[in-house]
SEFIZA-692831 format. One record per atom (N, C-alpha, C, O): x, y, z; atom name; residue number from 0. Coordinates in nm, 2 decimals. Each point is the difference from the previous one (the first is absolute). Last residue first. Example, Ala and Ser with C-alpha at 12.3 -4.5 7.8 and 13.67 -1.06 7.14 Angstrom:
{{1.28,-0.22,0.71},N,1} {{0.09,0.11,0.00},CA,1} {{-0.08,0.11,0.08},C,1} {{0.05,0.11,0.01},O,1} {{-0.02,-0.68,-0.02},N,0} {{-0.09,0.12,0.00},CA,0} {{0.09,0.12,0.00},C,0} {{0.10,0.00,0.07},O,0} 
END
This chain:
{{0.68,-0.12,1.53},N,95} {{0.01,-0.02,0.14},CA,95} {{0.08,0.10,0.05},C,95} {{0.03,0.00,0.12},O,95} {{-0.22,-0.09,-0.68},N,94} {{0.16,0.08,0.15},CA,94} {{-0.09,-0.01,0.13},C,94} {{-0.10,0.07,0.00},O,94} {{-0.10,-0.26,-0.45},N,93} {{0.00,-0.05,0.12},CA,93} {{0.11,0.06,0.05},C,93} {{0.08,-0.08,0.04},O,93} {{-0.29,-0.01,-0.62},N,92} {{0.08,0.06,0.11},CA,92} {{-0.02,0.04,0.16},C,92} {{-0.08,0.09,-0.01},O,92} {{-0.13,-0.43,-0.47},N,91} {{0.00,0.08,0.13},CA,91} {{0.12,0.08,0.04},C,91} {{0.10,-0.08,-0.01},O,91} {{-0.28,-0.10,-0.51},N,90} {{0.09,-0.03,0.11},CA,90} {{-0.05,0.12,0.11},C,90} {{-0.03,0.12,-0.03},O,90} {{-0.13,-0.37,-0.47},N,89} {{-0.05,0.07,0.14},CA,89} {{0.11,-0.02,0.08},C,89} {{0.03,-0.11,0.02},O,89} {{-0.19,0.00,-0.57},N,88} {{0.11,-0.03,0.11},CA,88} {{-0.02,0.12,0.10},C,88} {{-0.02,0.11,-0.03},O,88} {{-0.33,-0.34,-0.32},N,87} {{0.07,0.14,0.02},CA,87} {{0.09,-0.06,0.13},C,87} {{-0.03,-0.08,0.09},O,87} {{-0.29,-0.28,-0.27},N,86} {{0.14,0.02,-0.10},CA,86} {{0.05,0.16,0.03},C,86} {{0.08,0.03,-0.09},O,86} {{-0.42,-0.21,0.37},N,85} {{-0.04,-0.01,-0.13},CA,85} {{0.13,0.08,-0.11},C,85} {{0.00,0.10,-0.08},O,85} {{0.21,-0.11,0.48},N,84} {{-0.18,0.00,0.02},CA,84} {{0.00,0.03,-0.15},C,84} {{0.07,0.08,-0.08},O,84} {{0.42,-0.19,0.29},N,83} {{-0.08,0.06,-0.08},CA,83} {{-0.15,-0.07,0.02},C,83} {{-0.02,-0.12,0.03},O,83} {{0.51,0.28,0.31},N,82} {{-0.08,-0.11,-0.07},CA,82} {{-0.08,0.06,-0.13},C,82} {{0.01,0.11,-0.04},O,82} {{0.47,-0.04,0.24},N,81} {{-0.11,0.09,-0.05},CA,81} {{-0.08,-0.14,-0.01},C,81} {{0.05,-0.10,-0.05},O,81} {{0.40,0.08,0.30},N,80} {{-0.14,0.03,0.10},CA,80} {{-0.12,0.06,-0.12},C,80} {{-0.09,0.07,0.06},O,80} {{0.51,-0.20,-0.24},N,79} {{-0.03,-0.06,0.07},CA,79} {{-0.10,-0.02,0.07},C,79} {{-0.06,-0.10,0.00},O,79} {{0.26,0.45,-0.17},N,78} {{-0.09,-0.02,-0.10},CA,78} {{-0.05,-0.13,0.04},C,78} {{-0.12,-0.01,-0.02},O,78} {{0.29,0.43,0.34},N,77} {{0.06,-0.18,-0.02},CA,77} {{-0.10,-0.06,-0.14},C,77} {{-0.12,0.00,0.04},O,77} {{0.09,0.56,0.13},N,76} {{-0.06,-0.14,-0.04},CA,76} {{0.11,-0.08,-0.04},C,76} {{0.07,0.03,-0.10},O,76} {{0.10,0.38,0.16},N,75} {{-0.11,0.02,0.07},CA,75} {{-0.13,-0.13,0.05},C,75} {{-0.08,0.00,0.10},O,75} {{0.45,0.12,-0.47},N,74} {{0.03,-0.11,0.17},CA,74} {{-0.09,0.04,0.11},C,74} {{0.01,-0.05,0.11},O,74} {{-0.01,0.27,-0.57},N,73} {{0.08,0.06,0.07},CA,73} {{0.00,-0.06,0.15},C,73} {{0.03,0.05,0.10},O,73} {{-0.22,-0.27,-0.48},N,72} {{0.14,0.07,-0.09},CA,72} {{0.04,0.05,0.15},C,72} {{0.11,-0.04,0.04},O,72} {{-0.52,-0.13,0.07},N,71} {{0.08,-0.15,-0.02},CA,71} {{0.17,0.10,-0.02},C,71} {{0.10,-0.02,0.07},O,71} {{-0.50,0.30,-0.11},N,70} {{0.04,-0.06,0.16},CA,70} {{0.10,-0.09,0.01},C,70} {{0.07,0.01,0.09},O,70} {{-0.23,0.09,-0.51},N,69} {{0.01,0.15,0.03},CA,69} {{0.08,-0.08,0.16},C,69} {{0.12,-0.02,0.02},O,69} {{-0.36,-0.28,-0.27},N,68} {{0.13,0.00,-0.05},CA,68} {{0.09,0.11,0.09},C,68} {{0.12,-0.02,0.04},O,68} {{-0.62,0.00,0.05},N,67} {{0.11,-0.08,0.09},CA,67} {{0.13,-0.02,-0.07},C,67} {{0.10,-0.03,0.07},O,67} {{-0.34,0.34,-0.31},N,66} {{-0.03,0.00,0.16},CA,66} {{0.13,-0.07,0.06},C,66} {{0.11,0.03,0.03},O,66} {{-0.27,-0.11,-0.44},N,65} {{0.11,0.05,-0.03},CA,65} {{0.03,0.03,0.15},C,65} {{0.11,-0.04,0.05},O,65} {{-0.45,-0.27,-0.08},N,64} {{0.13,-0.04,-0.10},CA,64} {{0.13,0.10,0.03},C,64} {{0.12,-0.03,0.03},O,64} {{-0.57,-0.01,0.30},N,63} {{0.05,0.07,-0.11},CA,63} {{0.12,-0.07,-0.04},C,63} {{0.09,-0.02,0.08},O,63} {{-0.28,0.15,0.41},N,62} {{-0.04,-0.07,-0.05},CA,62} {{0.03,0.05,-0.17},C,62} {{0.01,0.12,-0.02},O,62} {{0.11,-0.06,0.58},N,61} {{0.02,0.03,-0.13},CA,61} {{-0.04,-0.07,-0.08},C,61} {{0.04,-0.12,0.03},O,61} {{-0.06,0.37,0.48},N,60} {{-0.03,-0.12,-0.08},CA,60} {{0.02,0.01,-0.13},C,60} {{-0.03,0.11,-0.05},O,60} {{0.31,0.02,0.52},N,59} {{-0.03,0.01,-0.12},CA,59} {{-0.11,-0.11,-0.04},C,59} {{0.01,-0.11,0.03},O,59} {{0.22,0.36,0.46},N,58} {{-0.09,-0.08,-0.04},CA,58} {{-0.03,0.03,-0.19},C,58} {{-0.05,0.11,-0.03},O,58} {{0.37,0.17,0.32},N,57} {{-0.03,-0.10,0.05},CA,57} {{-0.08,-0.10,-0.02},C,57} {{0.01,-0.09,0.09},O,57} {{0.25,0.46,-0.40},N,56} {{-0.10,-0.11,0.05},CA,56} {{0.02,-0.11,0.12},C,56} {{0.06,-0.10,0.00},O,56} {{0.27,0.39,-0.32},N,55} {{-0.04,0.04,0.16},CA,55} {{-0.13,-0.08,0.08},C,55} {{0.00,-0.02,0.12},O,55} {{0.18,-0.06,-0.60},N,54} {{0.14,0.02,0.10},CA,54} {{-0.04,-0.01,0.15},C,54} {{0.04,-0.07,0.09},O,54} {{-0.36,0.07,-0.43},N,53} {{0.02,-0.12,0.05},CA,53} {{0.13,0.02,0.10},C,53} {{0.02,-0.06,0.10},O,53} {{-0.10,0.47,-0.36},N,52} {{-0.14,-0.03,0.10},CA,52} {{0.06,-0.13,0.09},C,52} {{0.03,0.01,0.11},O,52} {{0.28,0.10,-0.48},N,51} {{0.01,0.09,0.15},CA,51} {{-0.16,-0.04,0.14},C,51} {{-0.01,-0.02,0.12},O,51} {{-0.03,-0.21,-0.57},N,50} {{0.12,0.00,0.04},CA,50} {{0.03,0.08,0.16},C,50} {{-0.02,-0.04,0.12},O,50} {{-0.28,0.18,-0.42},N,49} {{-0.05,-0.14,0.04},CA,49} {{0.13,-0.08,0.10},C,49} {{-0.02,-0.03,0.11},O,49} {{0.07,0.43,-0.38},N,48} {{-0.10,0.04,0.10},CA,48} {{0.01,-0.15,0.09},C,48} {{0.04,-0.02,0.12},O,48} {{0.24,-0.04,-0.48},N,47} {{0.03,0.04,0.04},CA,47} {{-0.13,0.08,0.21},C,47} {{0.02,0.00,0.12},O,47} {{-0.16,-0.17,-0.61},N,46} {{0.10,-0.12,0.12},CA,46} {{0.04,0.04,0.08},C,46} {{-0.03,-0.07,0.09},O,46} {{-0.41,0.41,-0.23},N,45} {{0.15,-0.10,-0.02},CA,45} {{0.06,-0.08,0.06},C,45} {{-0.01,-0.01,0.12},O,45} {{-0.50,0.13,-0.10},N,44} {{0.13,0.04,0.09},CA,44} {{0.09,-0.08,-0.14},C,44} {{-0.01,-0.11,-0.07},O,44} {{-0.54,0.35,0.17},N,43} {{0.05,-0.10,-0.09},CA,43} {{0.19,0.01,0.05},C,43} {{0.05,0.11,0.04},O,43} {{-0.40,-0.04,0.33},N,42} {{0.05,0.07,-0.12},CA,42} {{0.07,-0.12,-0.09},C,42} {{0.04,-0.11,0.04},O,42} {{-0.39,-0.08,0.21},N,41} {{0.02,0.12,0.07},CA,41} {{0.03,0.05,-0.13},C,41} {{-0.07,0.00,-0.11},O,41} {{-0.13,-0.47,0.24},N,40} {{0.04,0.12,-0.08},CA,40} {{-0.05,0.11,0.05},C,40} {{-0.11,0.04,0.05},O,40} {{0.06,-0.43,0.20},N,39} {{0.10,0.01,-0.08},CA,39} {{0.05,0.10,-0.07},C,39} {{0.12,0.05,0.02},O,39} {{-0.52,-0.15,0.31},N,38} {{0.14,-0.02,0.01},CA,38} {{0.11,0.02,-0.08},C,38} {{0.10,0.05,0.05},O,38} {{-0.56,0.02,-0.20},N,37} {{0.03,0.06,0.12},CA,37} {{0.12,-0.01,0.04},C,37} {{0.07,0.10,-0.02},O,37} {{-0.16,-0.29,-0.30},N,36} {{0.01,0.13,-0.06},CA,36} {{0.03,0.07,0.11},C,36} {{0.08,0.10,0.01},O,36} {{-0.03,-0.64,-0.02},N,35} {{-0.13,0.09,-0.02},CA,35} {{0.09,0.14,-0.03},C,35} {{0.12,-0.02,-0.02},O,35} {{-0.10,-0.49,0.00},N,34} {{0.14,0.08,-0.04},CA,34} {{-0.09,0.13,0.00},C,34} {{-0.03,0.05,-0.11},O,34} {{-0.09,-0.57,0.34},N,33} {{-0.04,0.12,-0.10},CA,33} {{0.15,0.14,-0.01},C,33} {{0.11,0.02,0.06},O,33} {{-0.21,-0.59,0.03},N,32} {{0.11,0.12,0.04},CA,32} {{-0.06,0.13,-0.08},C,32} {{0.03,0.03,-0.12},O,32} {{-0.11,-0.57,0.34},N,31} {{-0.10,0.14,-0.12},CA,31} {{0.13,0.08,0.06},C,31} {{0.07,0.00,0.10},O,31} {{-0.08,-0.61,-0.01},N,30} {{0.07,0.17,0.03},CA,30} {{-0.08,0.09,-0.17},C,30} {{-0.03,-0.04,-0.12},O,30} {{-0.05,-0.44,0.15},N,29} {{-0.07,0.10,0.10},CA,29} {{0.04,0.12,0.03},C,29} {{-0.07,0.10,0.04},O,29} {{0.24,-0.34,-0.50},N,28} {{-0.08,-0.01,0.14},CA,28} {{-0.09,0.01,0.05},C,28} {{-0.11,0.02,-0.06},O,28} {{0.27,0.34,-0.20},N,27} {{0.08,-0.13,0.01},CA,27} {{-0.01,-0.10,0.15},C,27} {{0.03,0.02,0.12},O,27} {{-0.13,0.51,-0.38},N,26} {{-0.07,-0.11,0.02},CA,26} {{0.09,-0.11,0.02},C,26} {{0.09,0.01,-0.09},O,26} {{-0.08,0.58,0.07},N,25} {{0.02,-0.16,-0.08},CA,25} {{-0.04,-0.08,0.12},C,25} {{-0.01,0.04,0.12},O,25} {{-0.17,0.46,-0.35},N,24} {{0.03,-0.15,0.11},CA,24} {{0.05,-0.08,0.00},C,24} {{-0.04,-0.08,-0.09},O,24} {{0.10,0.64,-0.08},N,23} {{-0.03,-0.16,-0.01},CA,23} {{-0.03,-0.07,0.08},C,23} {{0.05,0.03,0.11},O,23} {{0.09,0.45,-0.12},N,22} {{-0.11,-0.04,-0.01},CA,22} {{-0.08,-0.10,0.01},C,22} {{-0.12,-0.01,0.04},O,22} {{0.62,0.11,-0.26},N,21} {{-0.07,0.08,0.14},CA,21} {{-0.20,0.00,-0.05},C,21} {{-0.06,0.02,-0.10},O,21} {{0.48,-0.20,-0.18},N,20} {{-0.10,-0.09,0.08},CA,20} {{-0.08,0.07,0.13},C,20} {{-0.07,-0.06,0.08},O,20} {{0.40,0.25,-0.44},N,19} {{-0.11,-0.08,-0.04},CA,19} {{-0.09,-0.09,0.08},C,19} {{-0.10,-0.06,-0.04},O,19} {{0.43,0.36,0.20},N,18} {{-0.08,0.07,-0.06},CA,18} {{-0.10,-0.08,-0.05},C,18} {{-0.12,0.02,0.02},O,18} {{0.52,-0.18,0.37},N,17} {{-0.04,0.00,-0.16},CA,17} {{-0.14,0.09,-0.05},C,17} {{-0.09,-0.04,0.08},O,17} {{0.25,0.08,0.48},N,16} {{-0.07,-0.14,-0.10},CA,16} {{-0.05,0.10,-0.18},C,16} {{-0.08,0.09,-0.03},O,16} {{0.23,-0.03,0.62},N,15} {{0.07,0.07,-0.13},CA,15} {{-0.07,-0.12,-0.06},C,15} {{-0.03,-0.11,0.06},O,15} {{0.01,0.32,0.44},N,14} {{-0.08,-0.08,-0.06},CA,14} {{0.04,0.07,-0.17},C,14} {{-0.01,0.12,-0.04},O,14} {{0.23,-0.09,0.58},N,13} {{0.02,0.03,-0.16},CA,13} {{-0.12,-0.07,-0.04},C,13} {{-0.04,-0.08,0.08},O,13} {{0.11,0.31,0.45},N,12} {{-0.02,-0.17,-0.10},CA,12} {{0.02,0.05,-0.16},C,12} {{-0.02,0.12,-0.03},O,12} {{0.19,0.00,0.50},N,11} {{0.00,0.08,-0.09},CA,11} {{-0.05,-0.07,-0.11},C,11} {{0.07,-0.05,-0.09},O,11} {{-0.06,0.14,0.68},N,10} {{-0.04,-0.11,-0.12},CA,10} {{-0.06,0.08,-0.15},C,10} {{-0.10,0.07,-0.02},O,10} {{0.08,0.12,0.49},N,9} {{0.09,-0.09,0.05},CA,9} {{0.04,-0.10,-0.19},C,9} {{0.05,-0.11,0.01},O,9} {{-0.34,0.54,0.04},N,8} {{0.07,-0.02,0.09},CA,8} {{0.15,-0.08,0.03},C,8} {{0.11,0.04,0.03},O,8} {{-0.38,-0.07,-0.50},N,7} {{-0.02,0.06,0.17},CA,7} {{0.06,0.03,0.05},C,7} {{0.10,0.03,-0.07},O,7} {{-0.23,-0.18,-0.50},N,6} {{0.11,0.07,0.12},CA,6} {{-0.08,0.06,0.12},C,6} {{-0.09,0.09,0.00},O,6} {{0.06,-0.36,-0.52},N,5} {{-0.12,0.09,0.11},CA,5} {{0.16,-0.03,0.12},C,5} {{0.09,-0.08,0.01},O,5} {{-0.07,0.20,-0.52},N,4} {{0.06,-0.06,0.11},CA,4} {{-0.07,0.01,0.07},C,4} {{-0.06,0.10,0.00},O,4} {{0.06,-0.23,-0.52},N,3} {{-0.03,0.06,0.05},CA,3} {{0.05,0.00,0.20},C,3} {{0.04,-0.11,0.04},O,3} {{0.05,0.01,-0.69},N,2} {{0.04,0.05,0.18},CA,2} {{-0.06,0.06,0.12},C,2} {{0.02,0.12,0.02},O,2} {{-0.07,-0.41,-0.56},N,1} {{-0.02,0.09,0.10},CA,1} {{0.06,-0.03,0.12},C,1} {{0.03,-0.11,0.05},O,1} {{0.17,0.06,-0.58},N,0} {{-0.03,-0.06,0.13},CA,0} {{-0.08,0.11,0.08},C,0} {{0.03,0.11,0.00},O,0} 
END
């Protein structure tokens, strides 16, 4: 999985997404979701890395099989709330 954090001030966002799909577009519809390089990958992370990151996030995007499994295992993600774009499952994270 990549891990990357952009972090401010006020706001700790995660951007985590599966190795095989970094780069991609998916398509569905009218919704485009690019999975760019810029956002996403950072360091390559363990479950564990990935894990502590979502712990603290104020804002996650996650895109990926193992990714969002990764989110779902430590309740971090309601599997409930994963949707899927062109068949990759995507979940958000939102601390107010």
């Amino acid at each position: 999985m990549y891990l990357k954090i952009h972090q401010s001030s006020r706001y700790y966002v995660v951007a985590v997404c599966d190795e095989d799909i970094l780069g991609k577009t998916l398509k569905e519809g009218n919704l485009t979701v690019e999975i760019s390089e810029q956002f996403y990958k950072g360091k390559t992370a363990s479950e564990n890395e990935v894990i502590e990151a979502l712990s603290v996030a104020t804002t996650a995007n996650i895109f990926g099989e193992e990714s969002v499994a990764c989110a779902i295992k430590c309740s971090a993600v309601d599997p409930e709330n994963v949707i899927r774009i062109n068949d990759v499952p995507h979940a958000q994270i939102f601390r107010v």
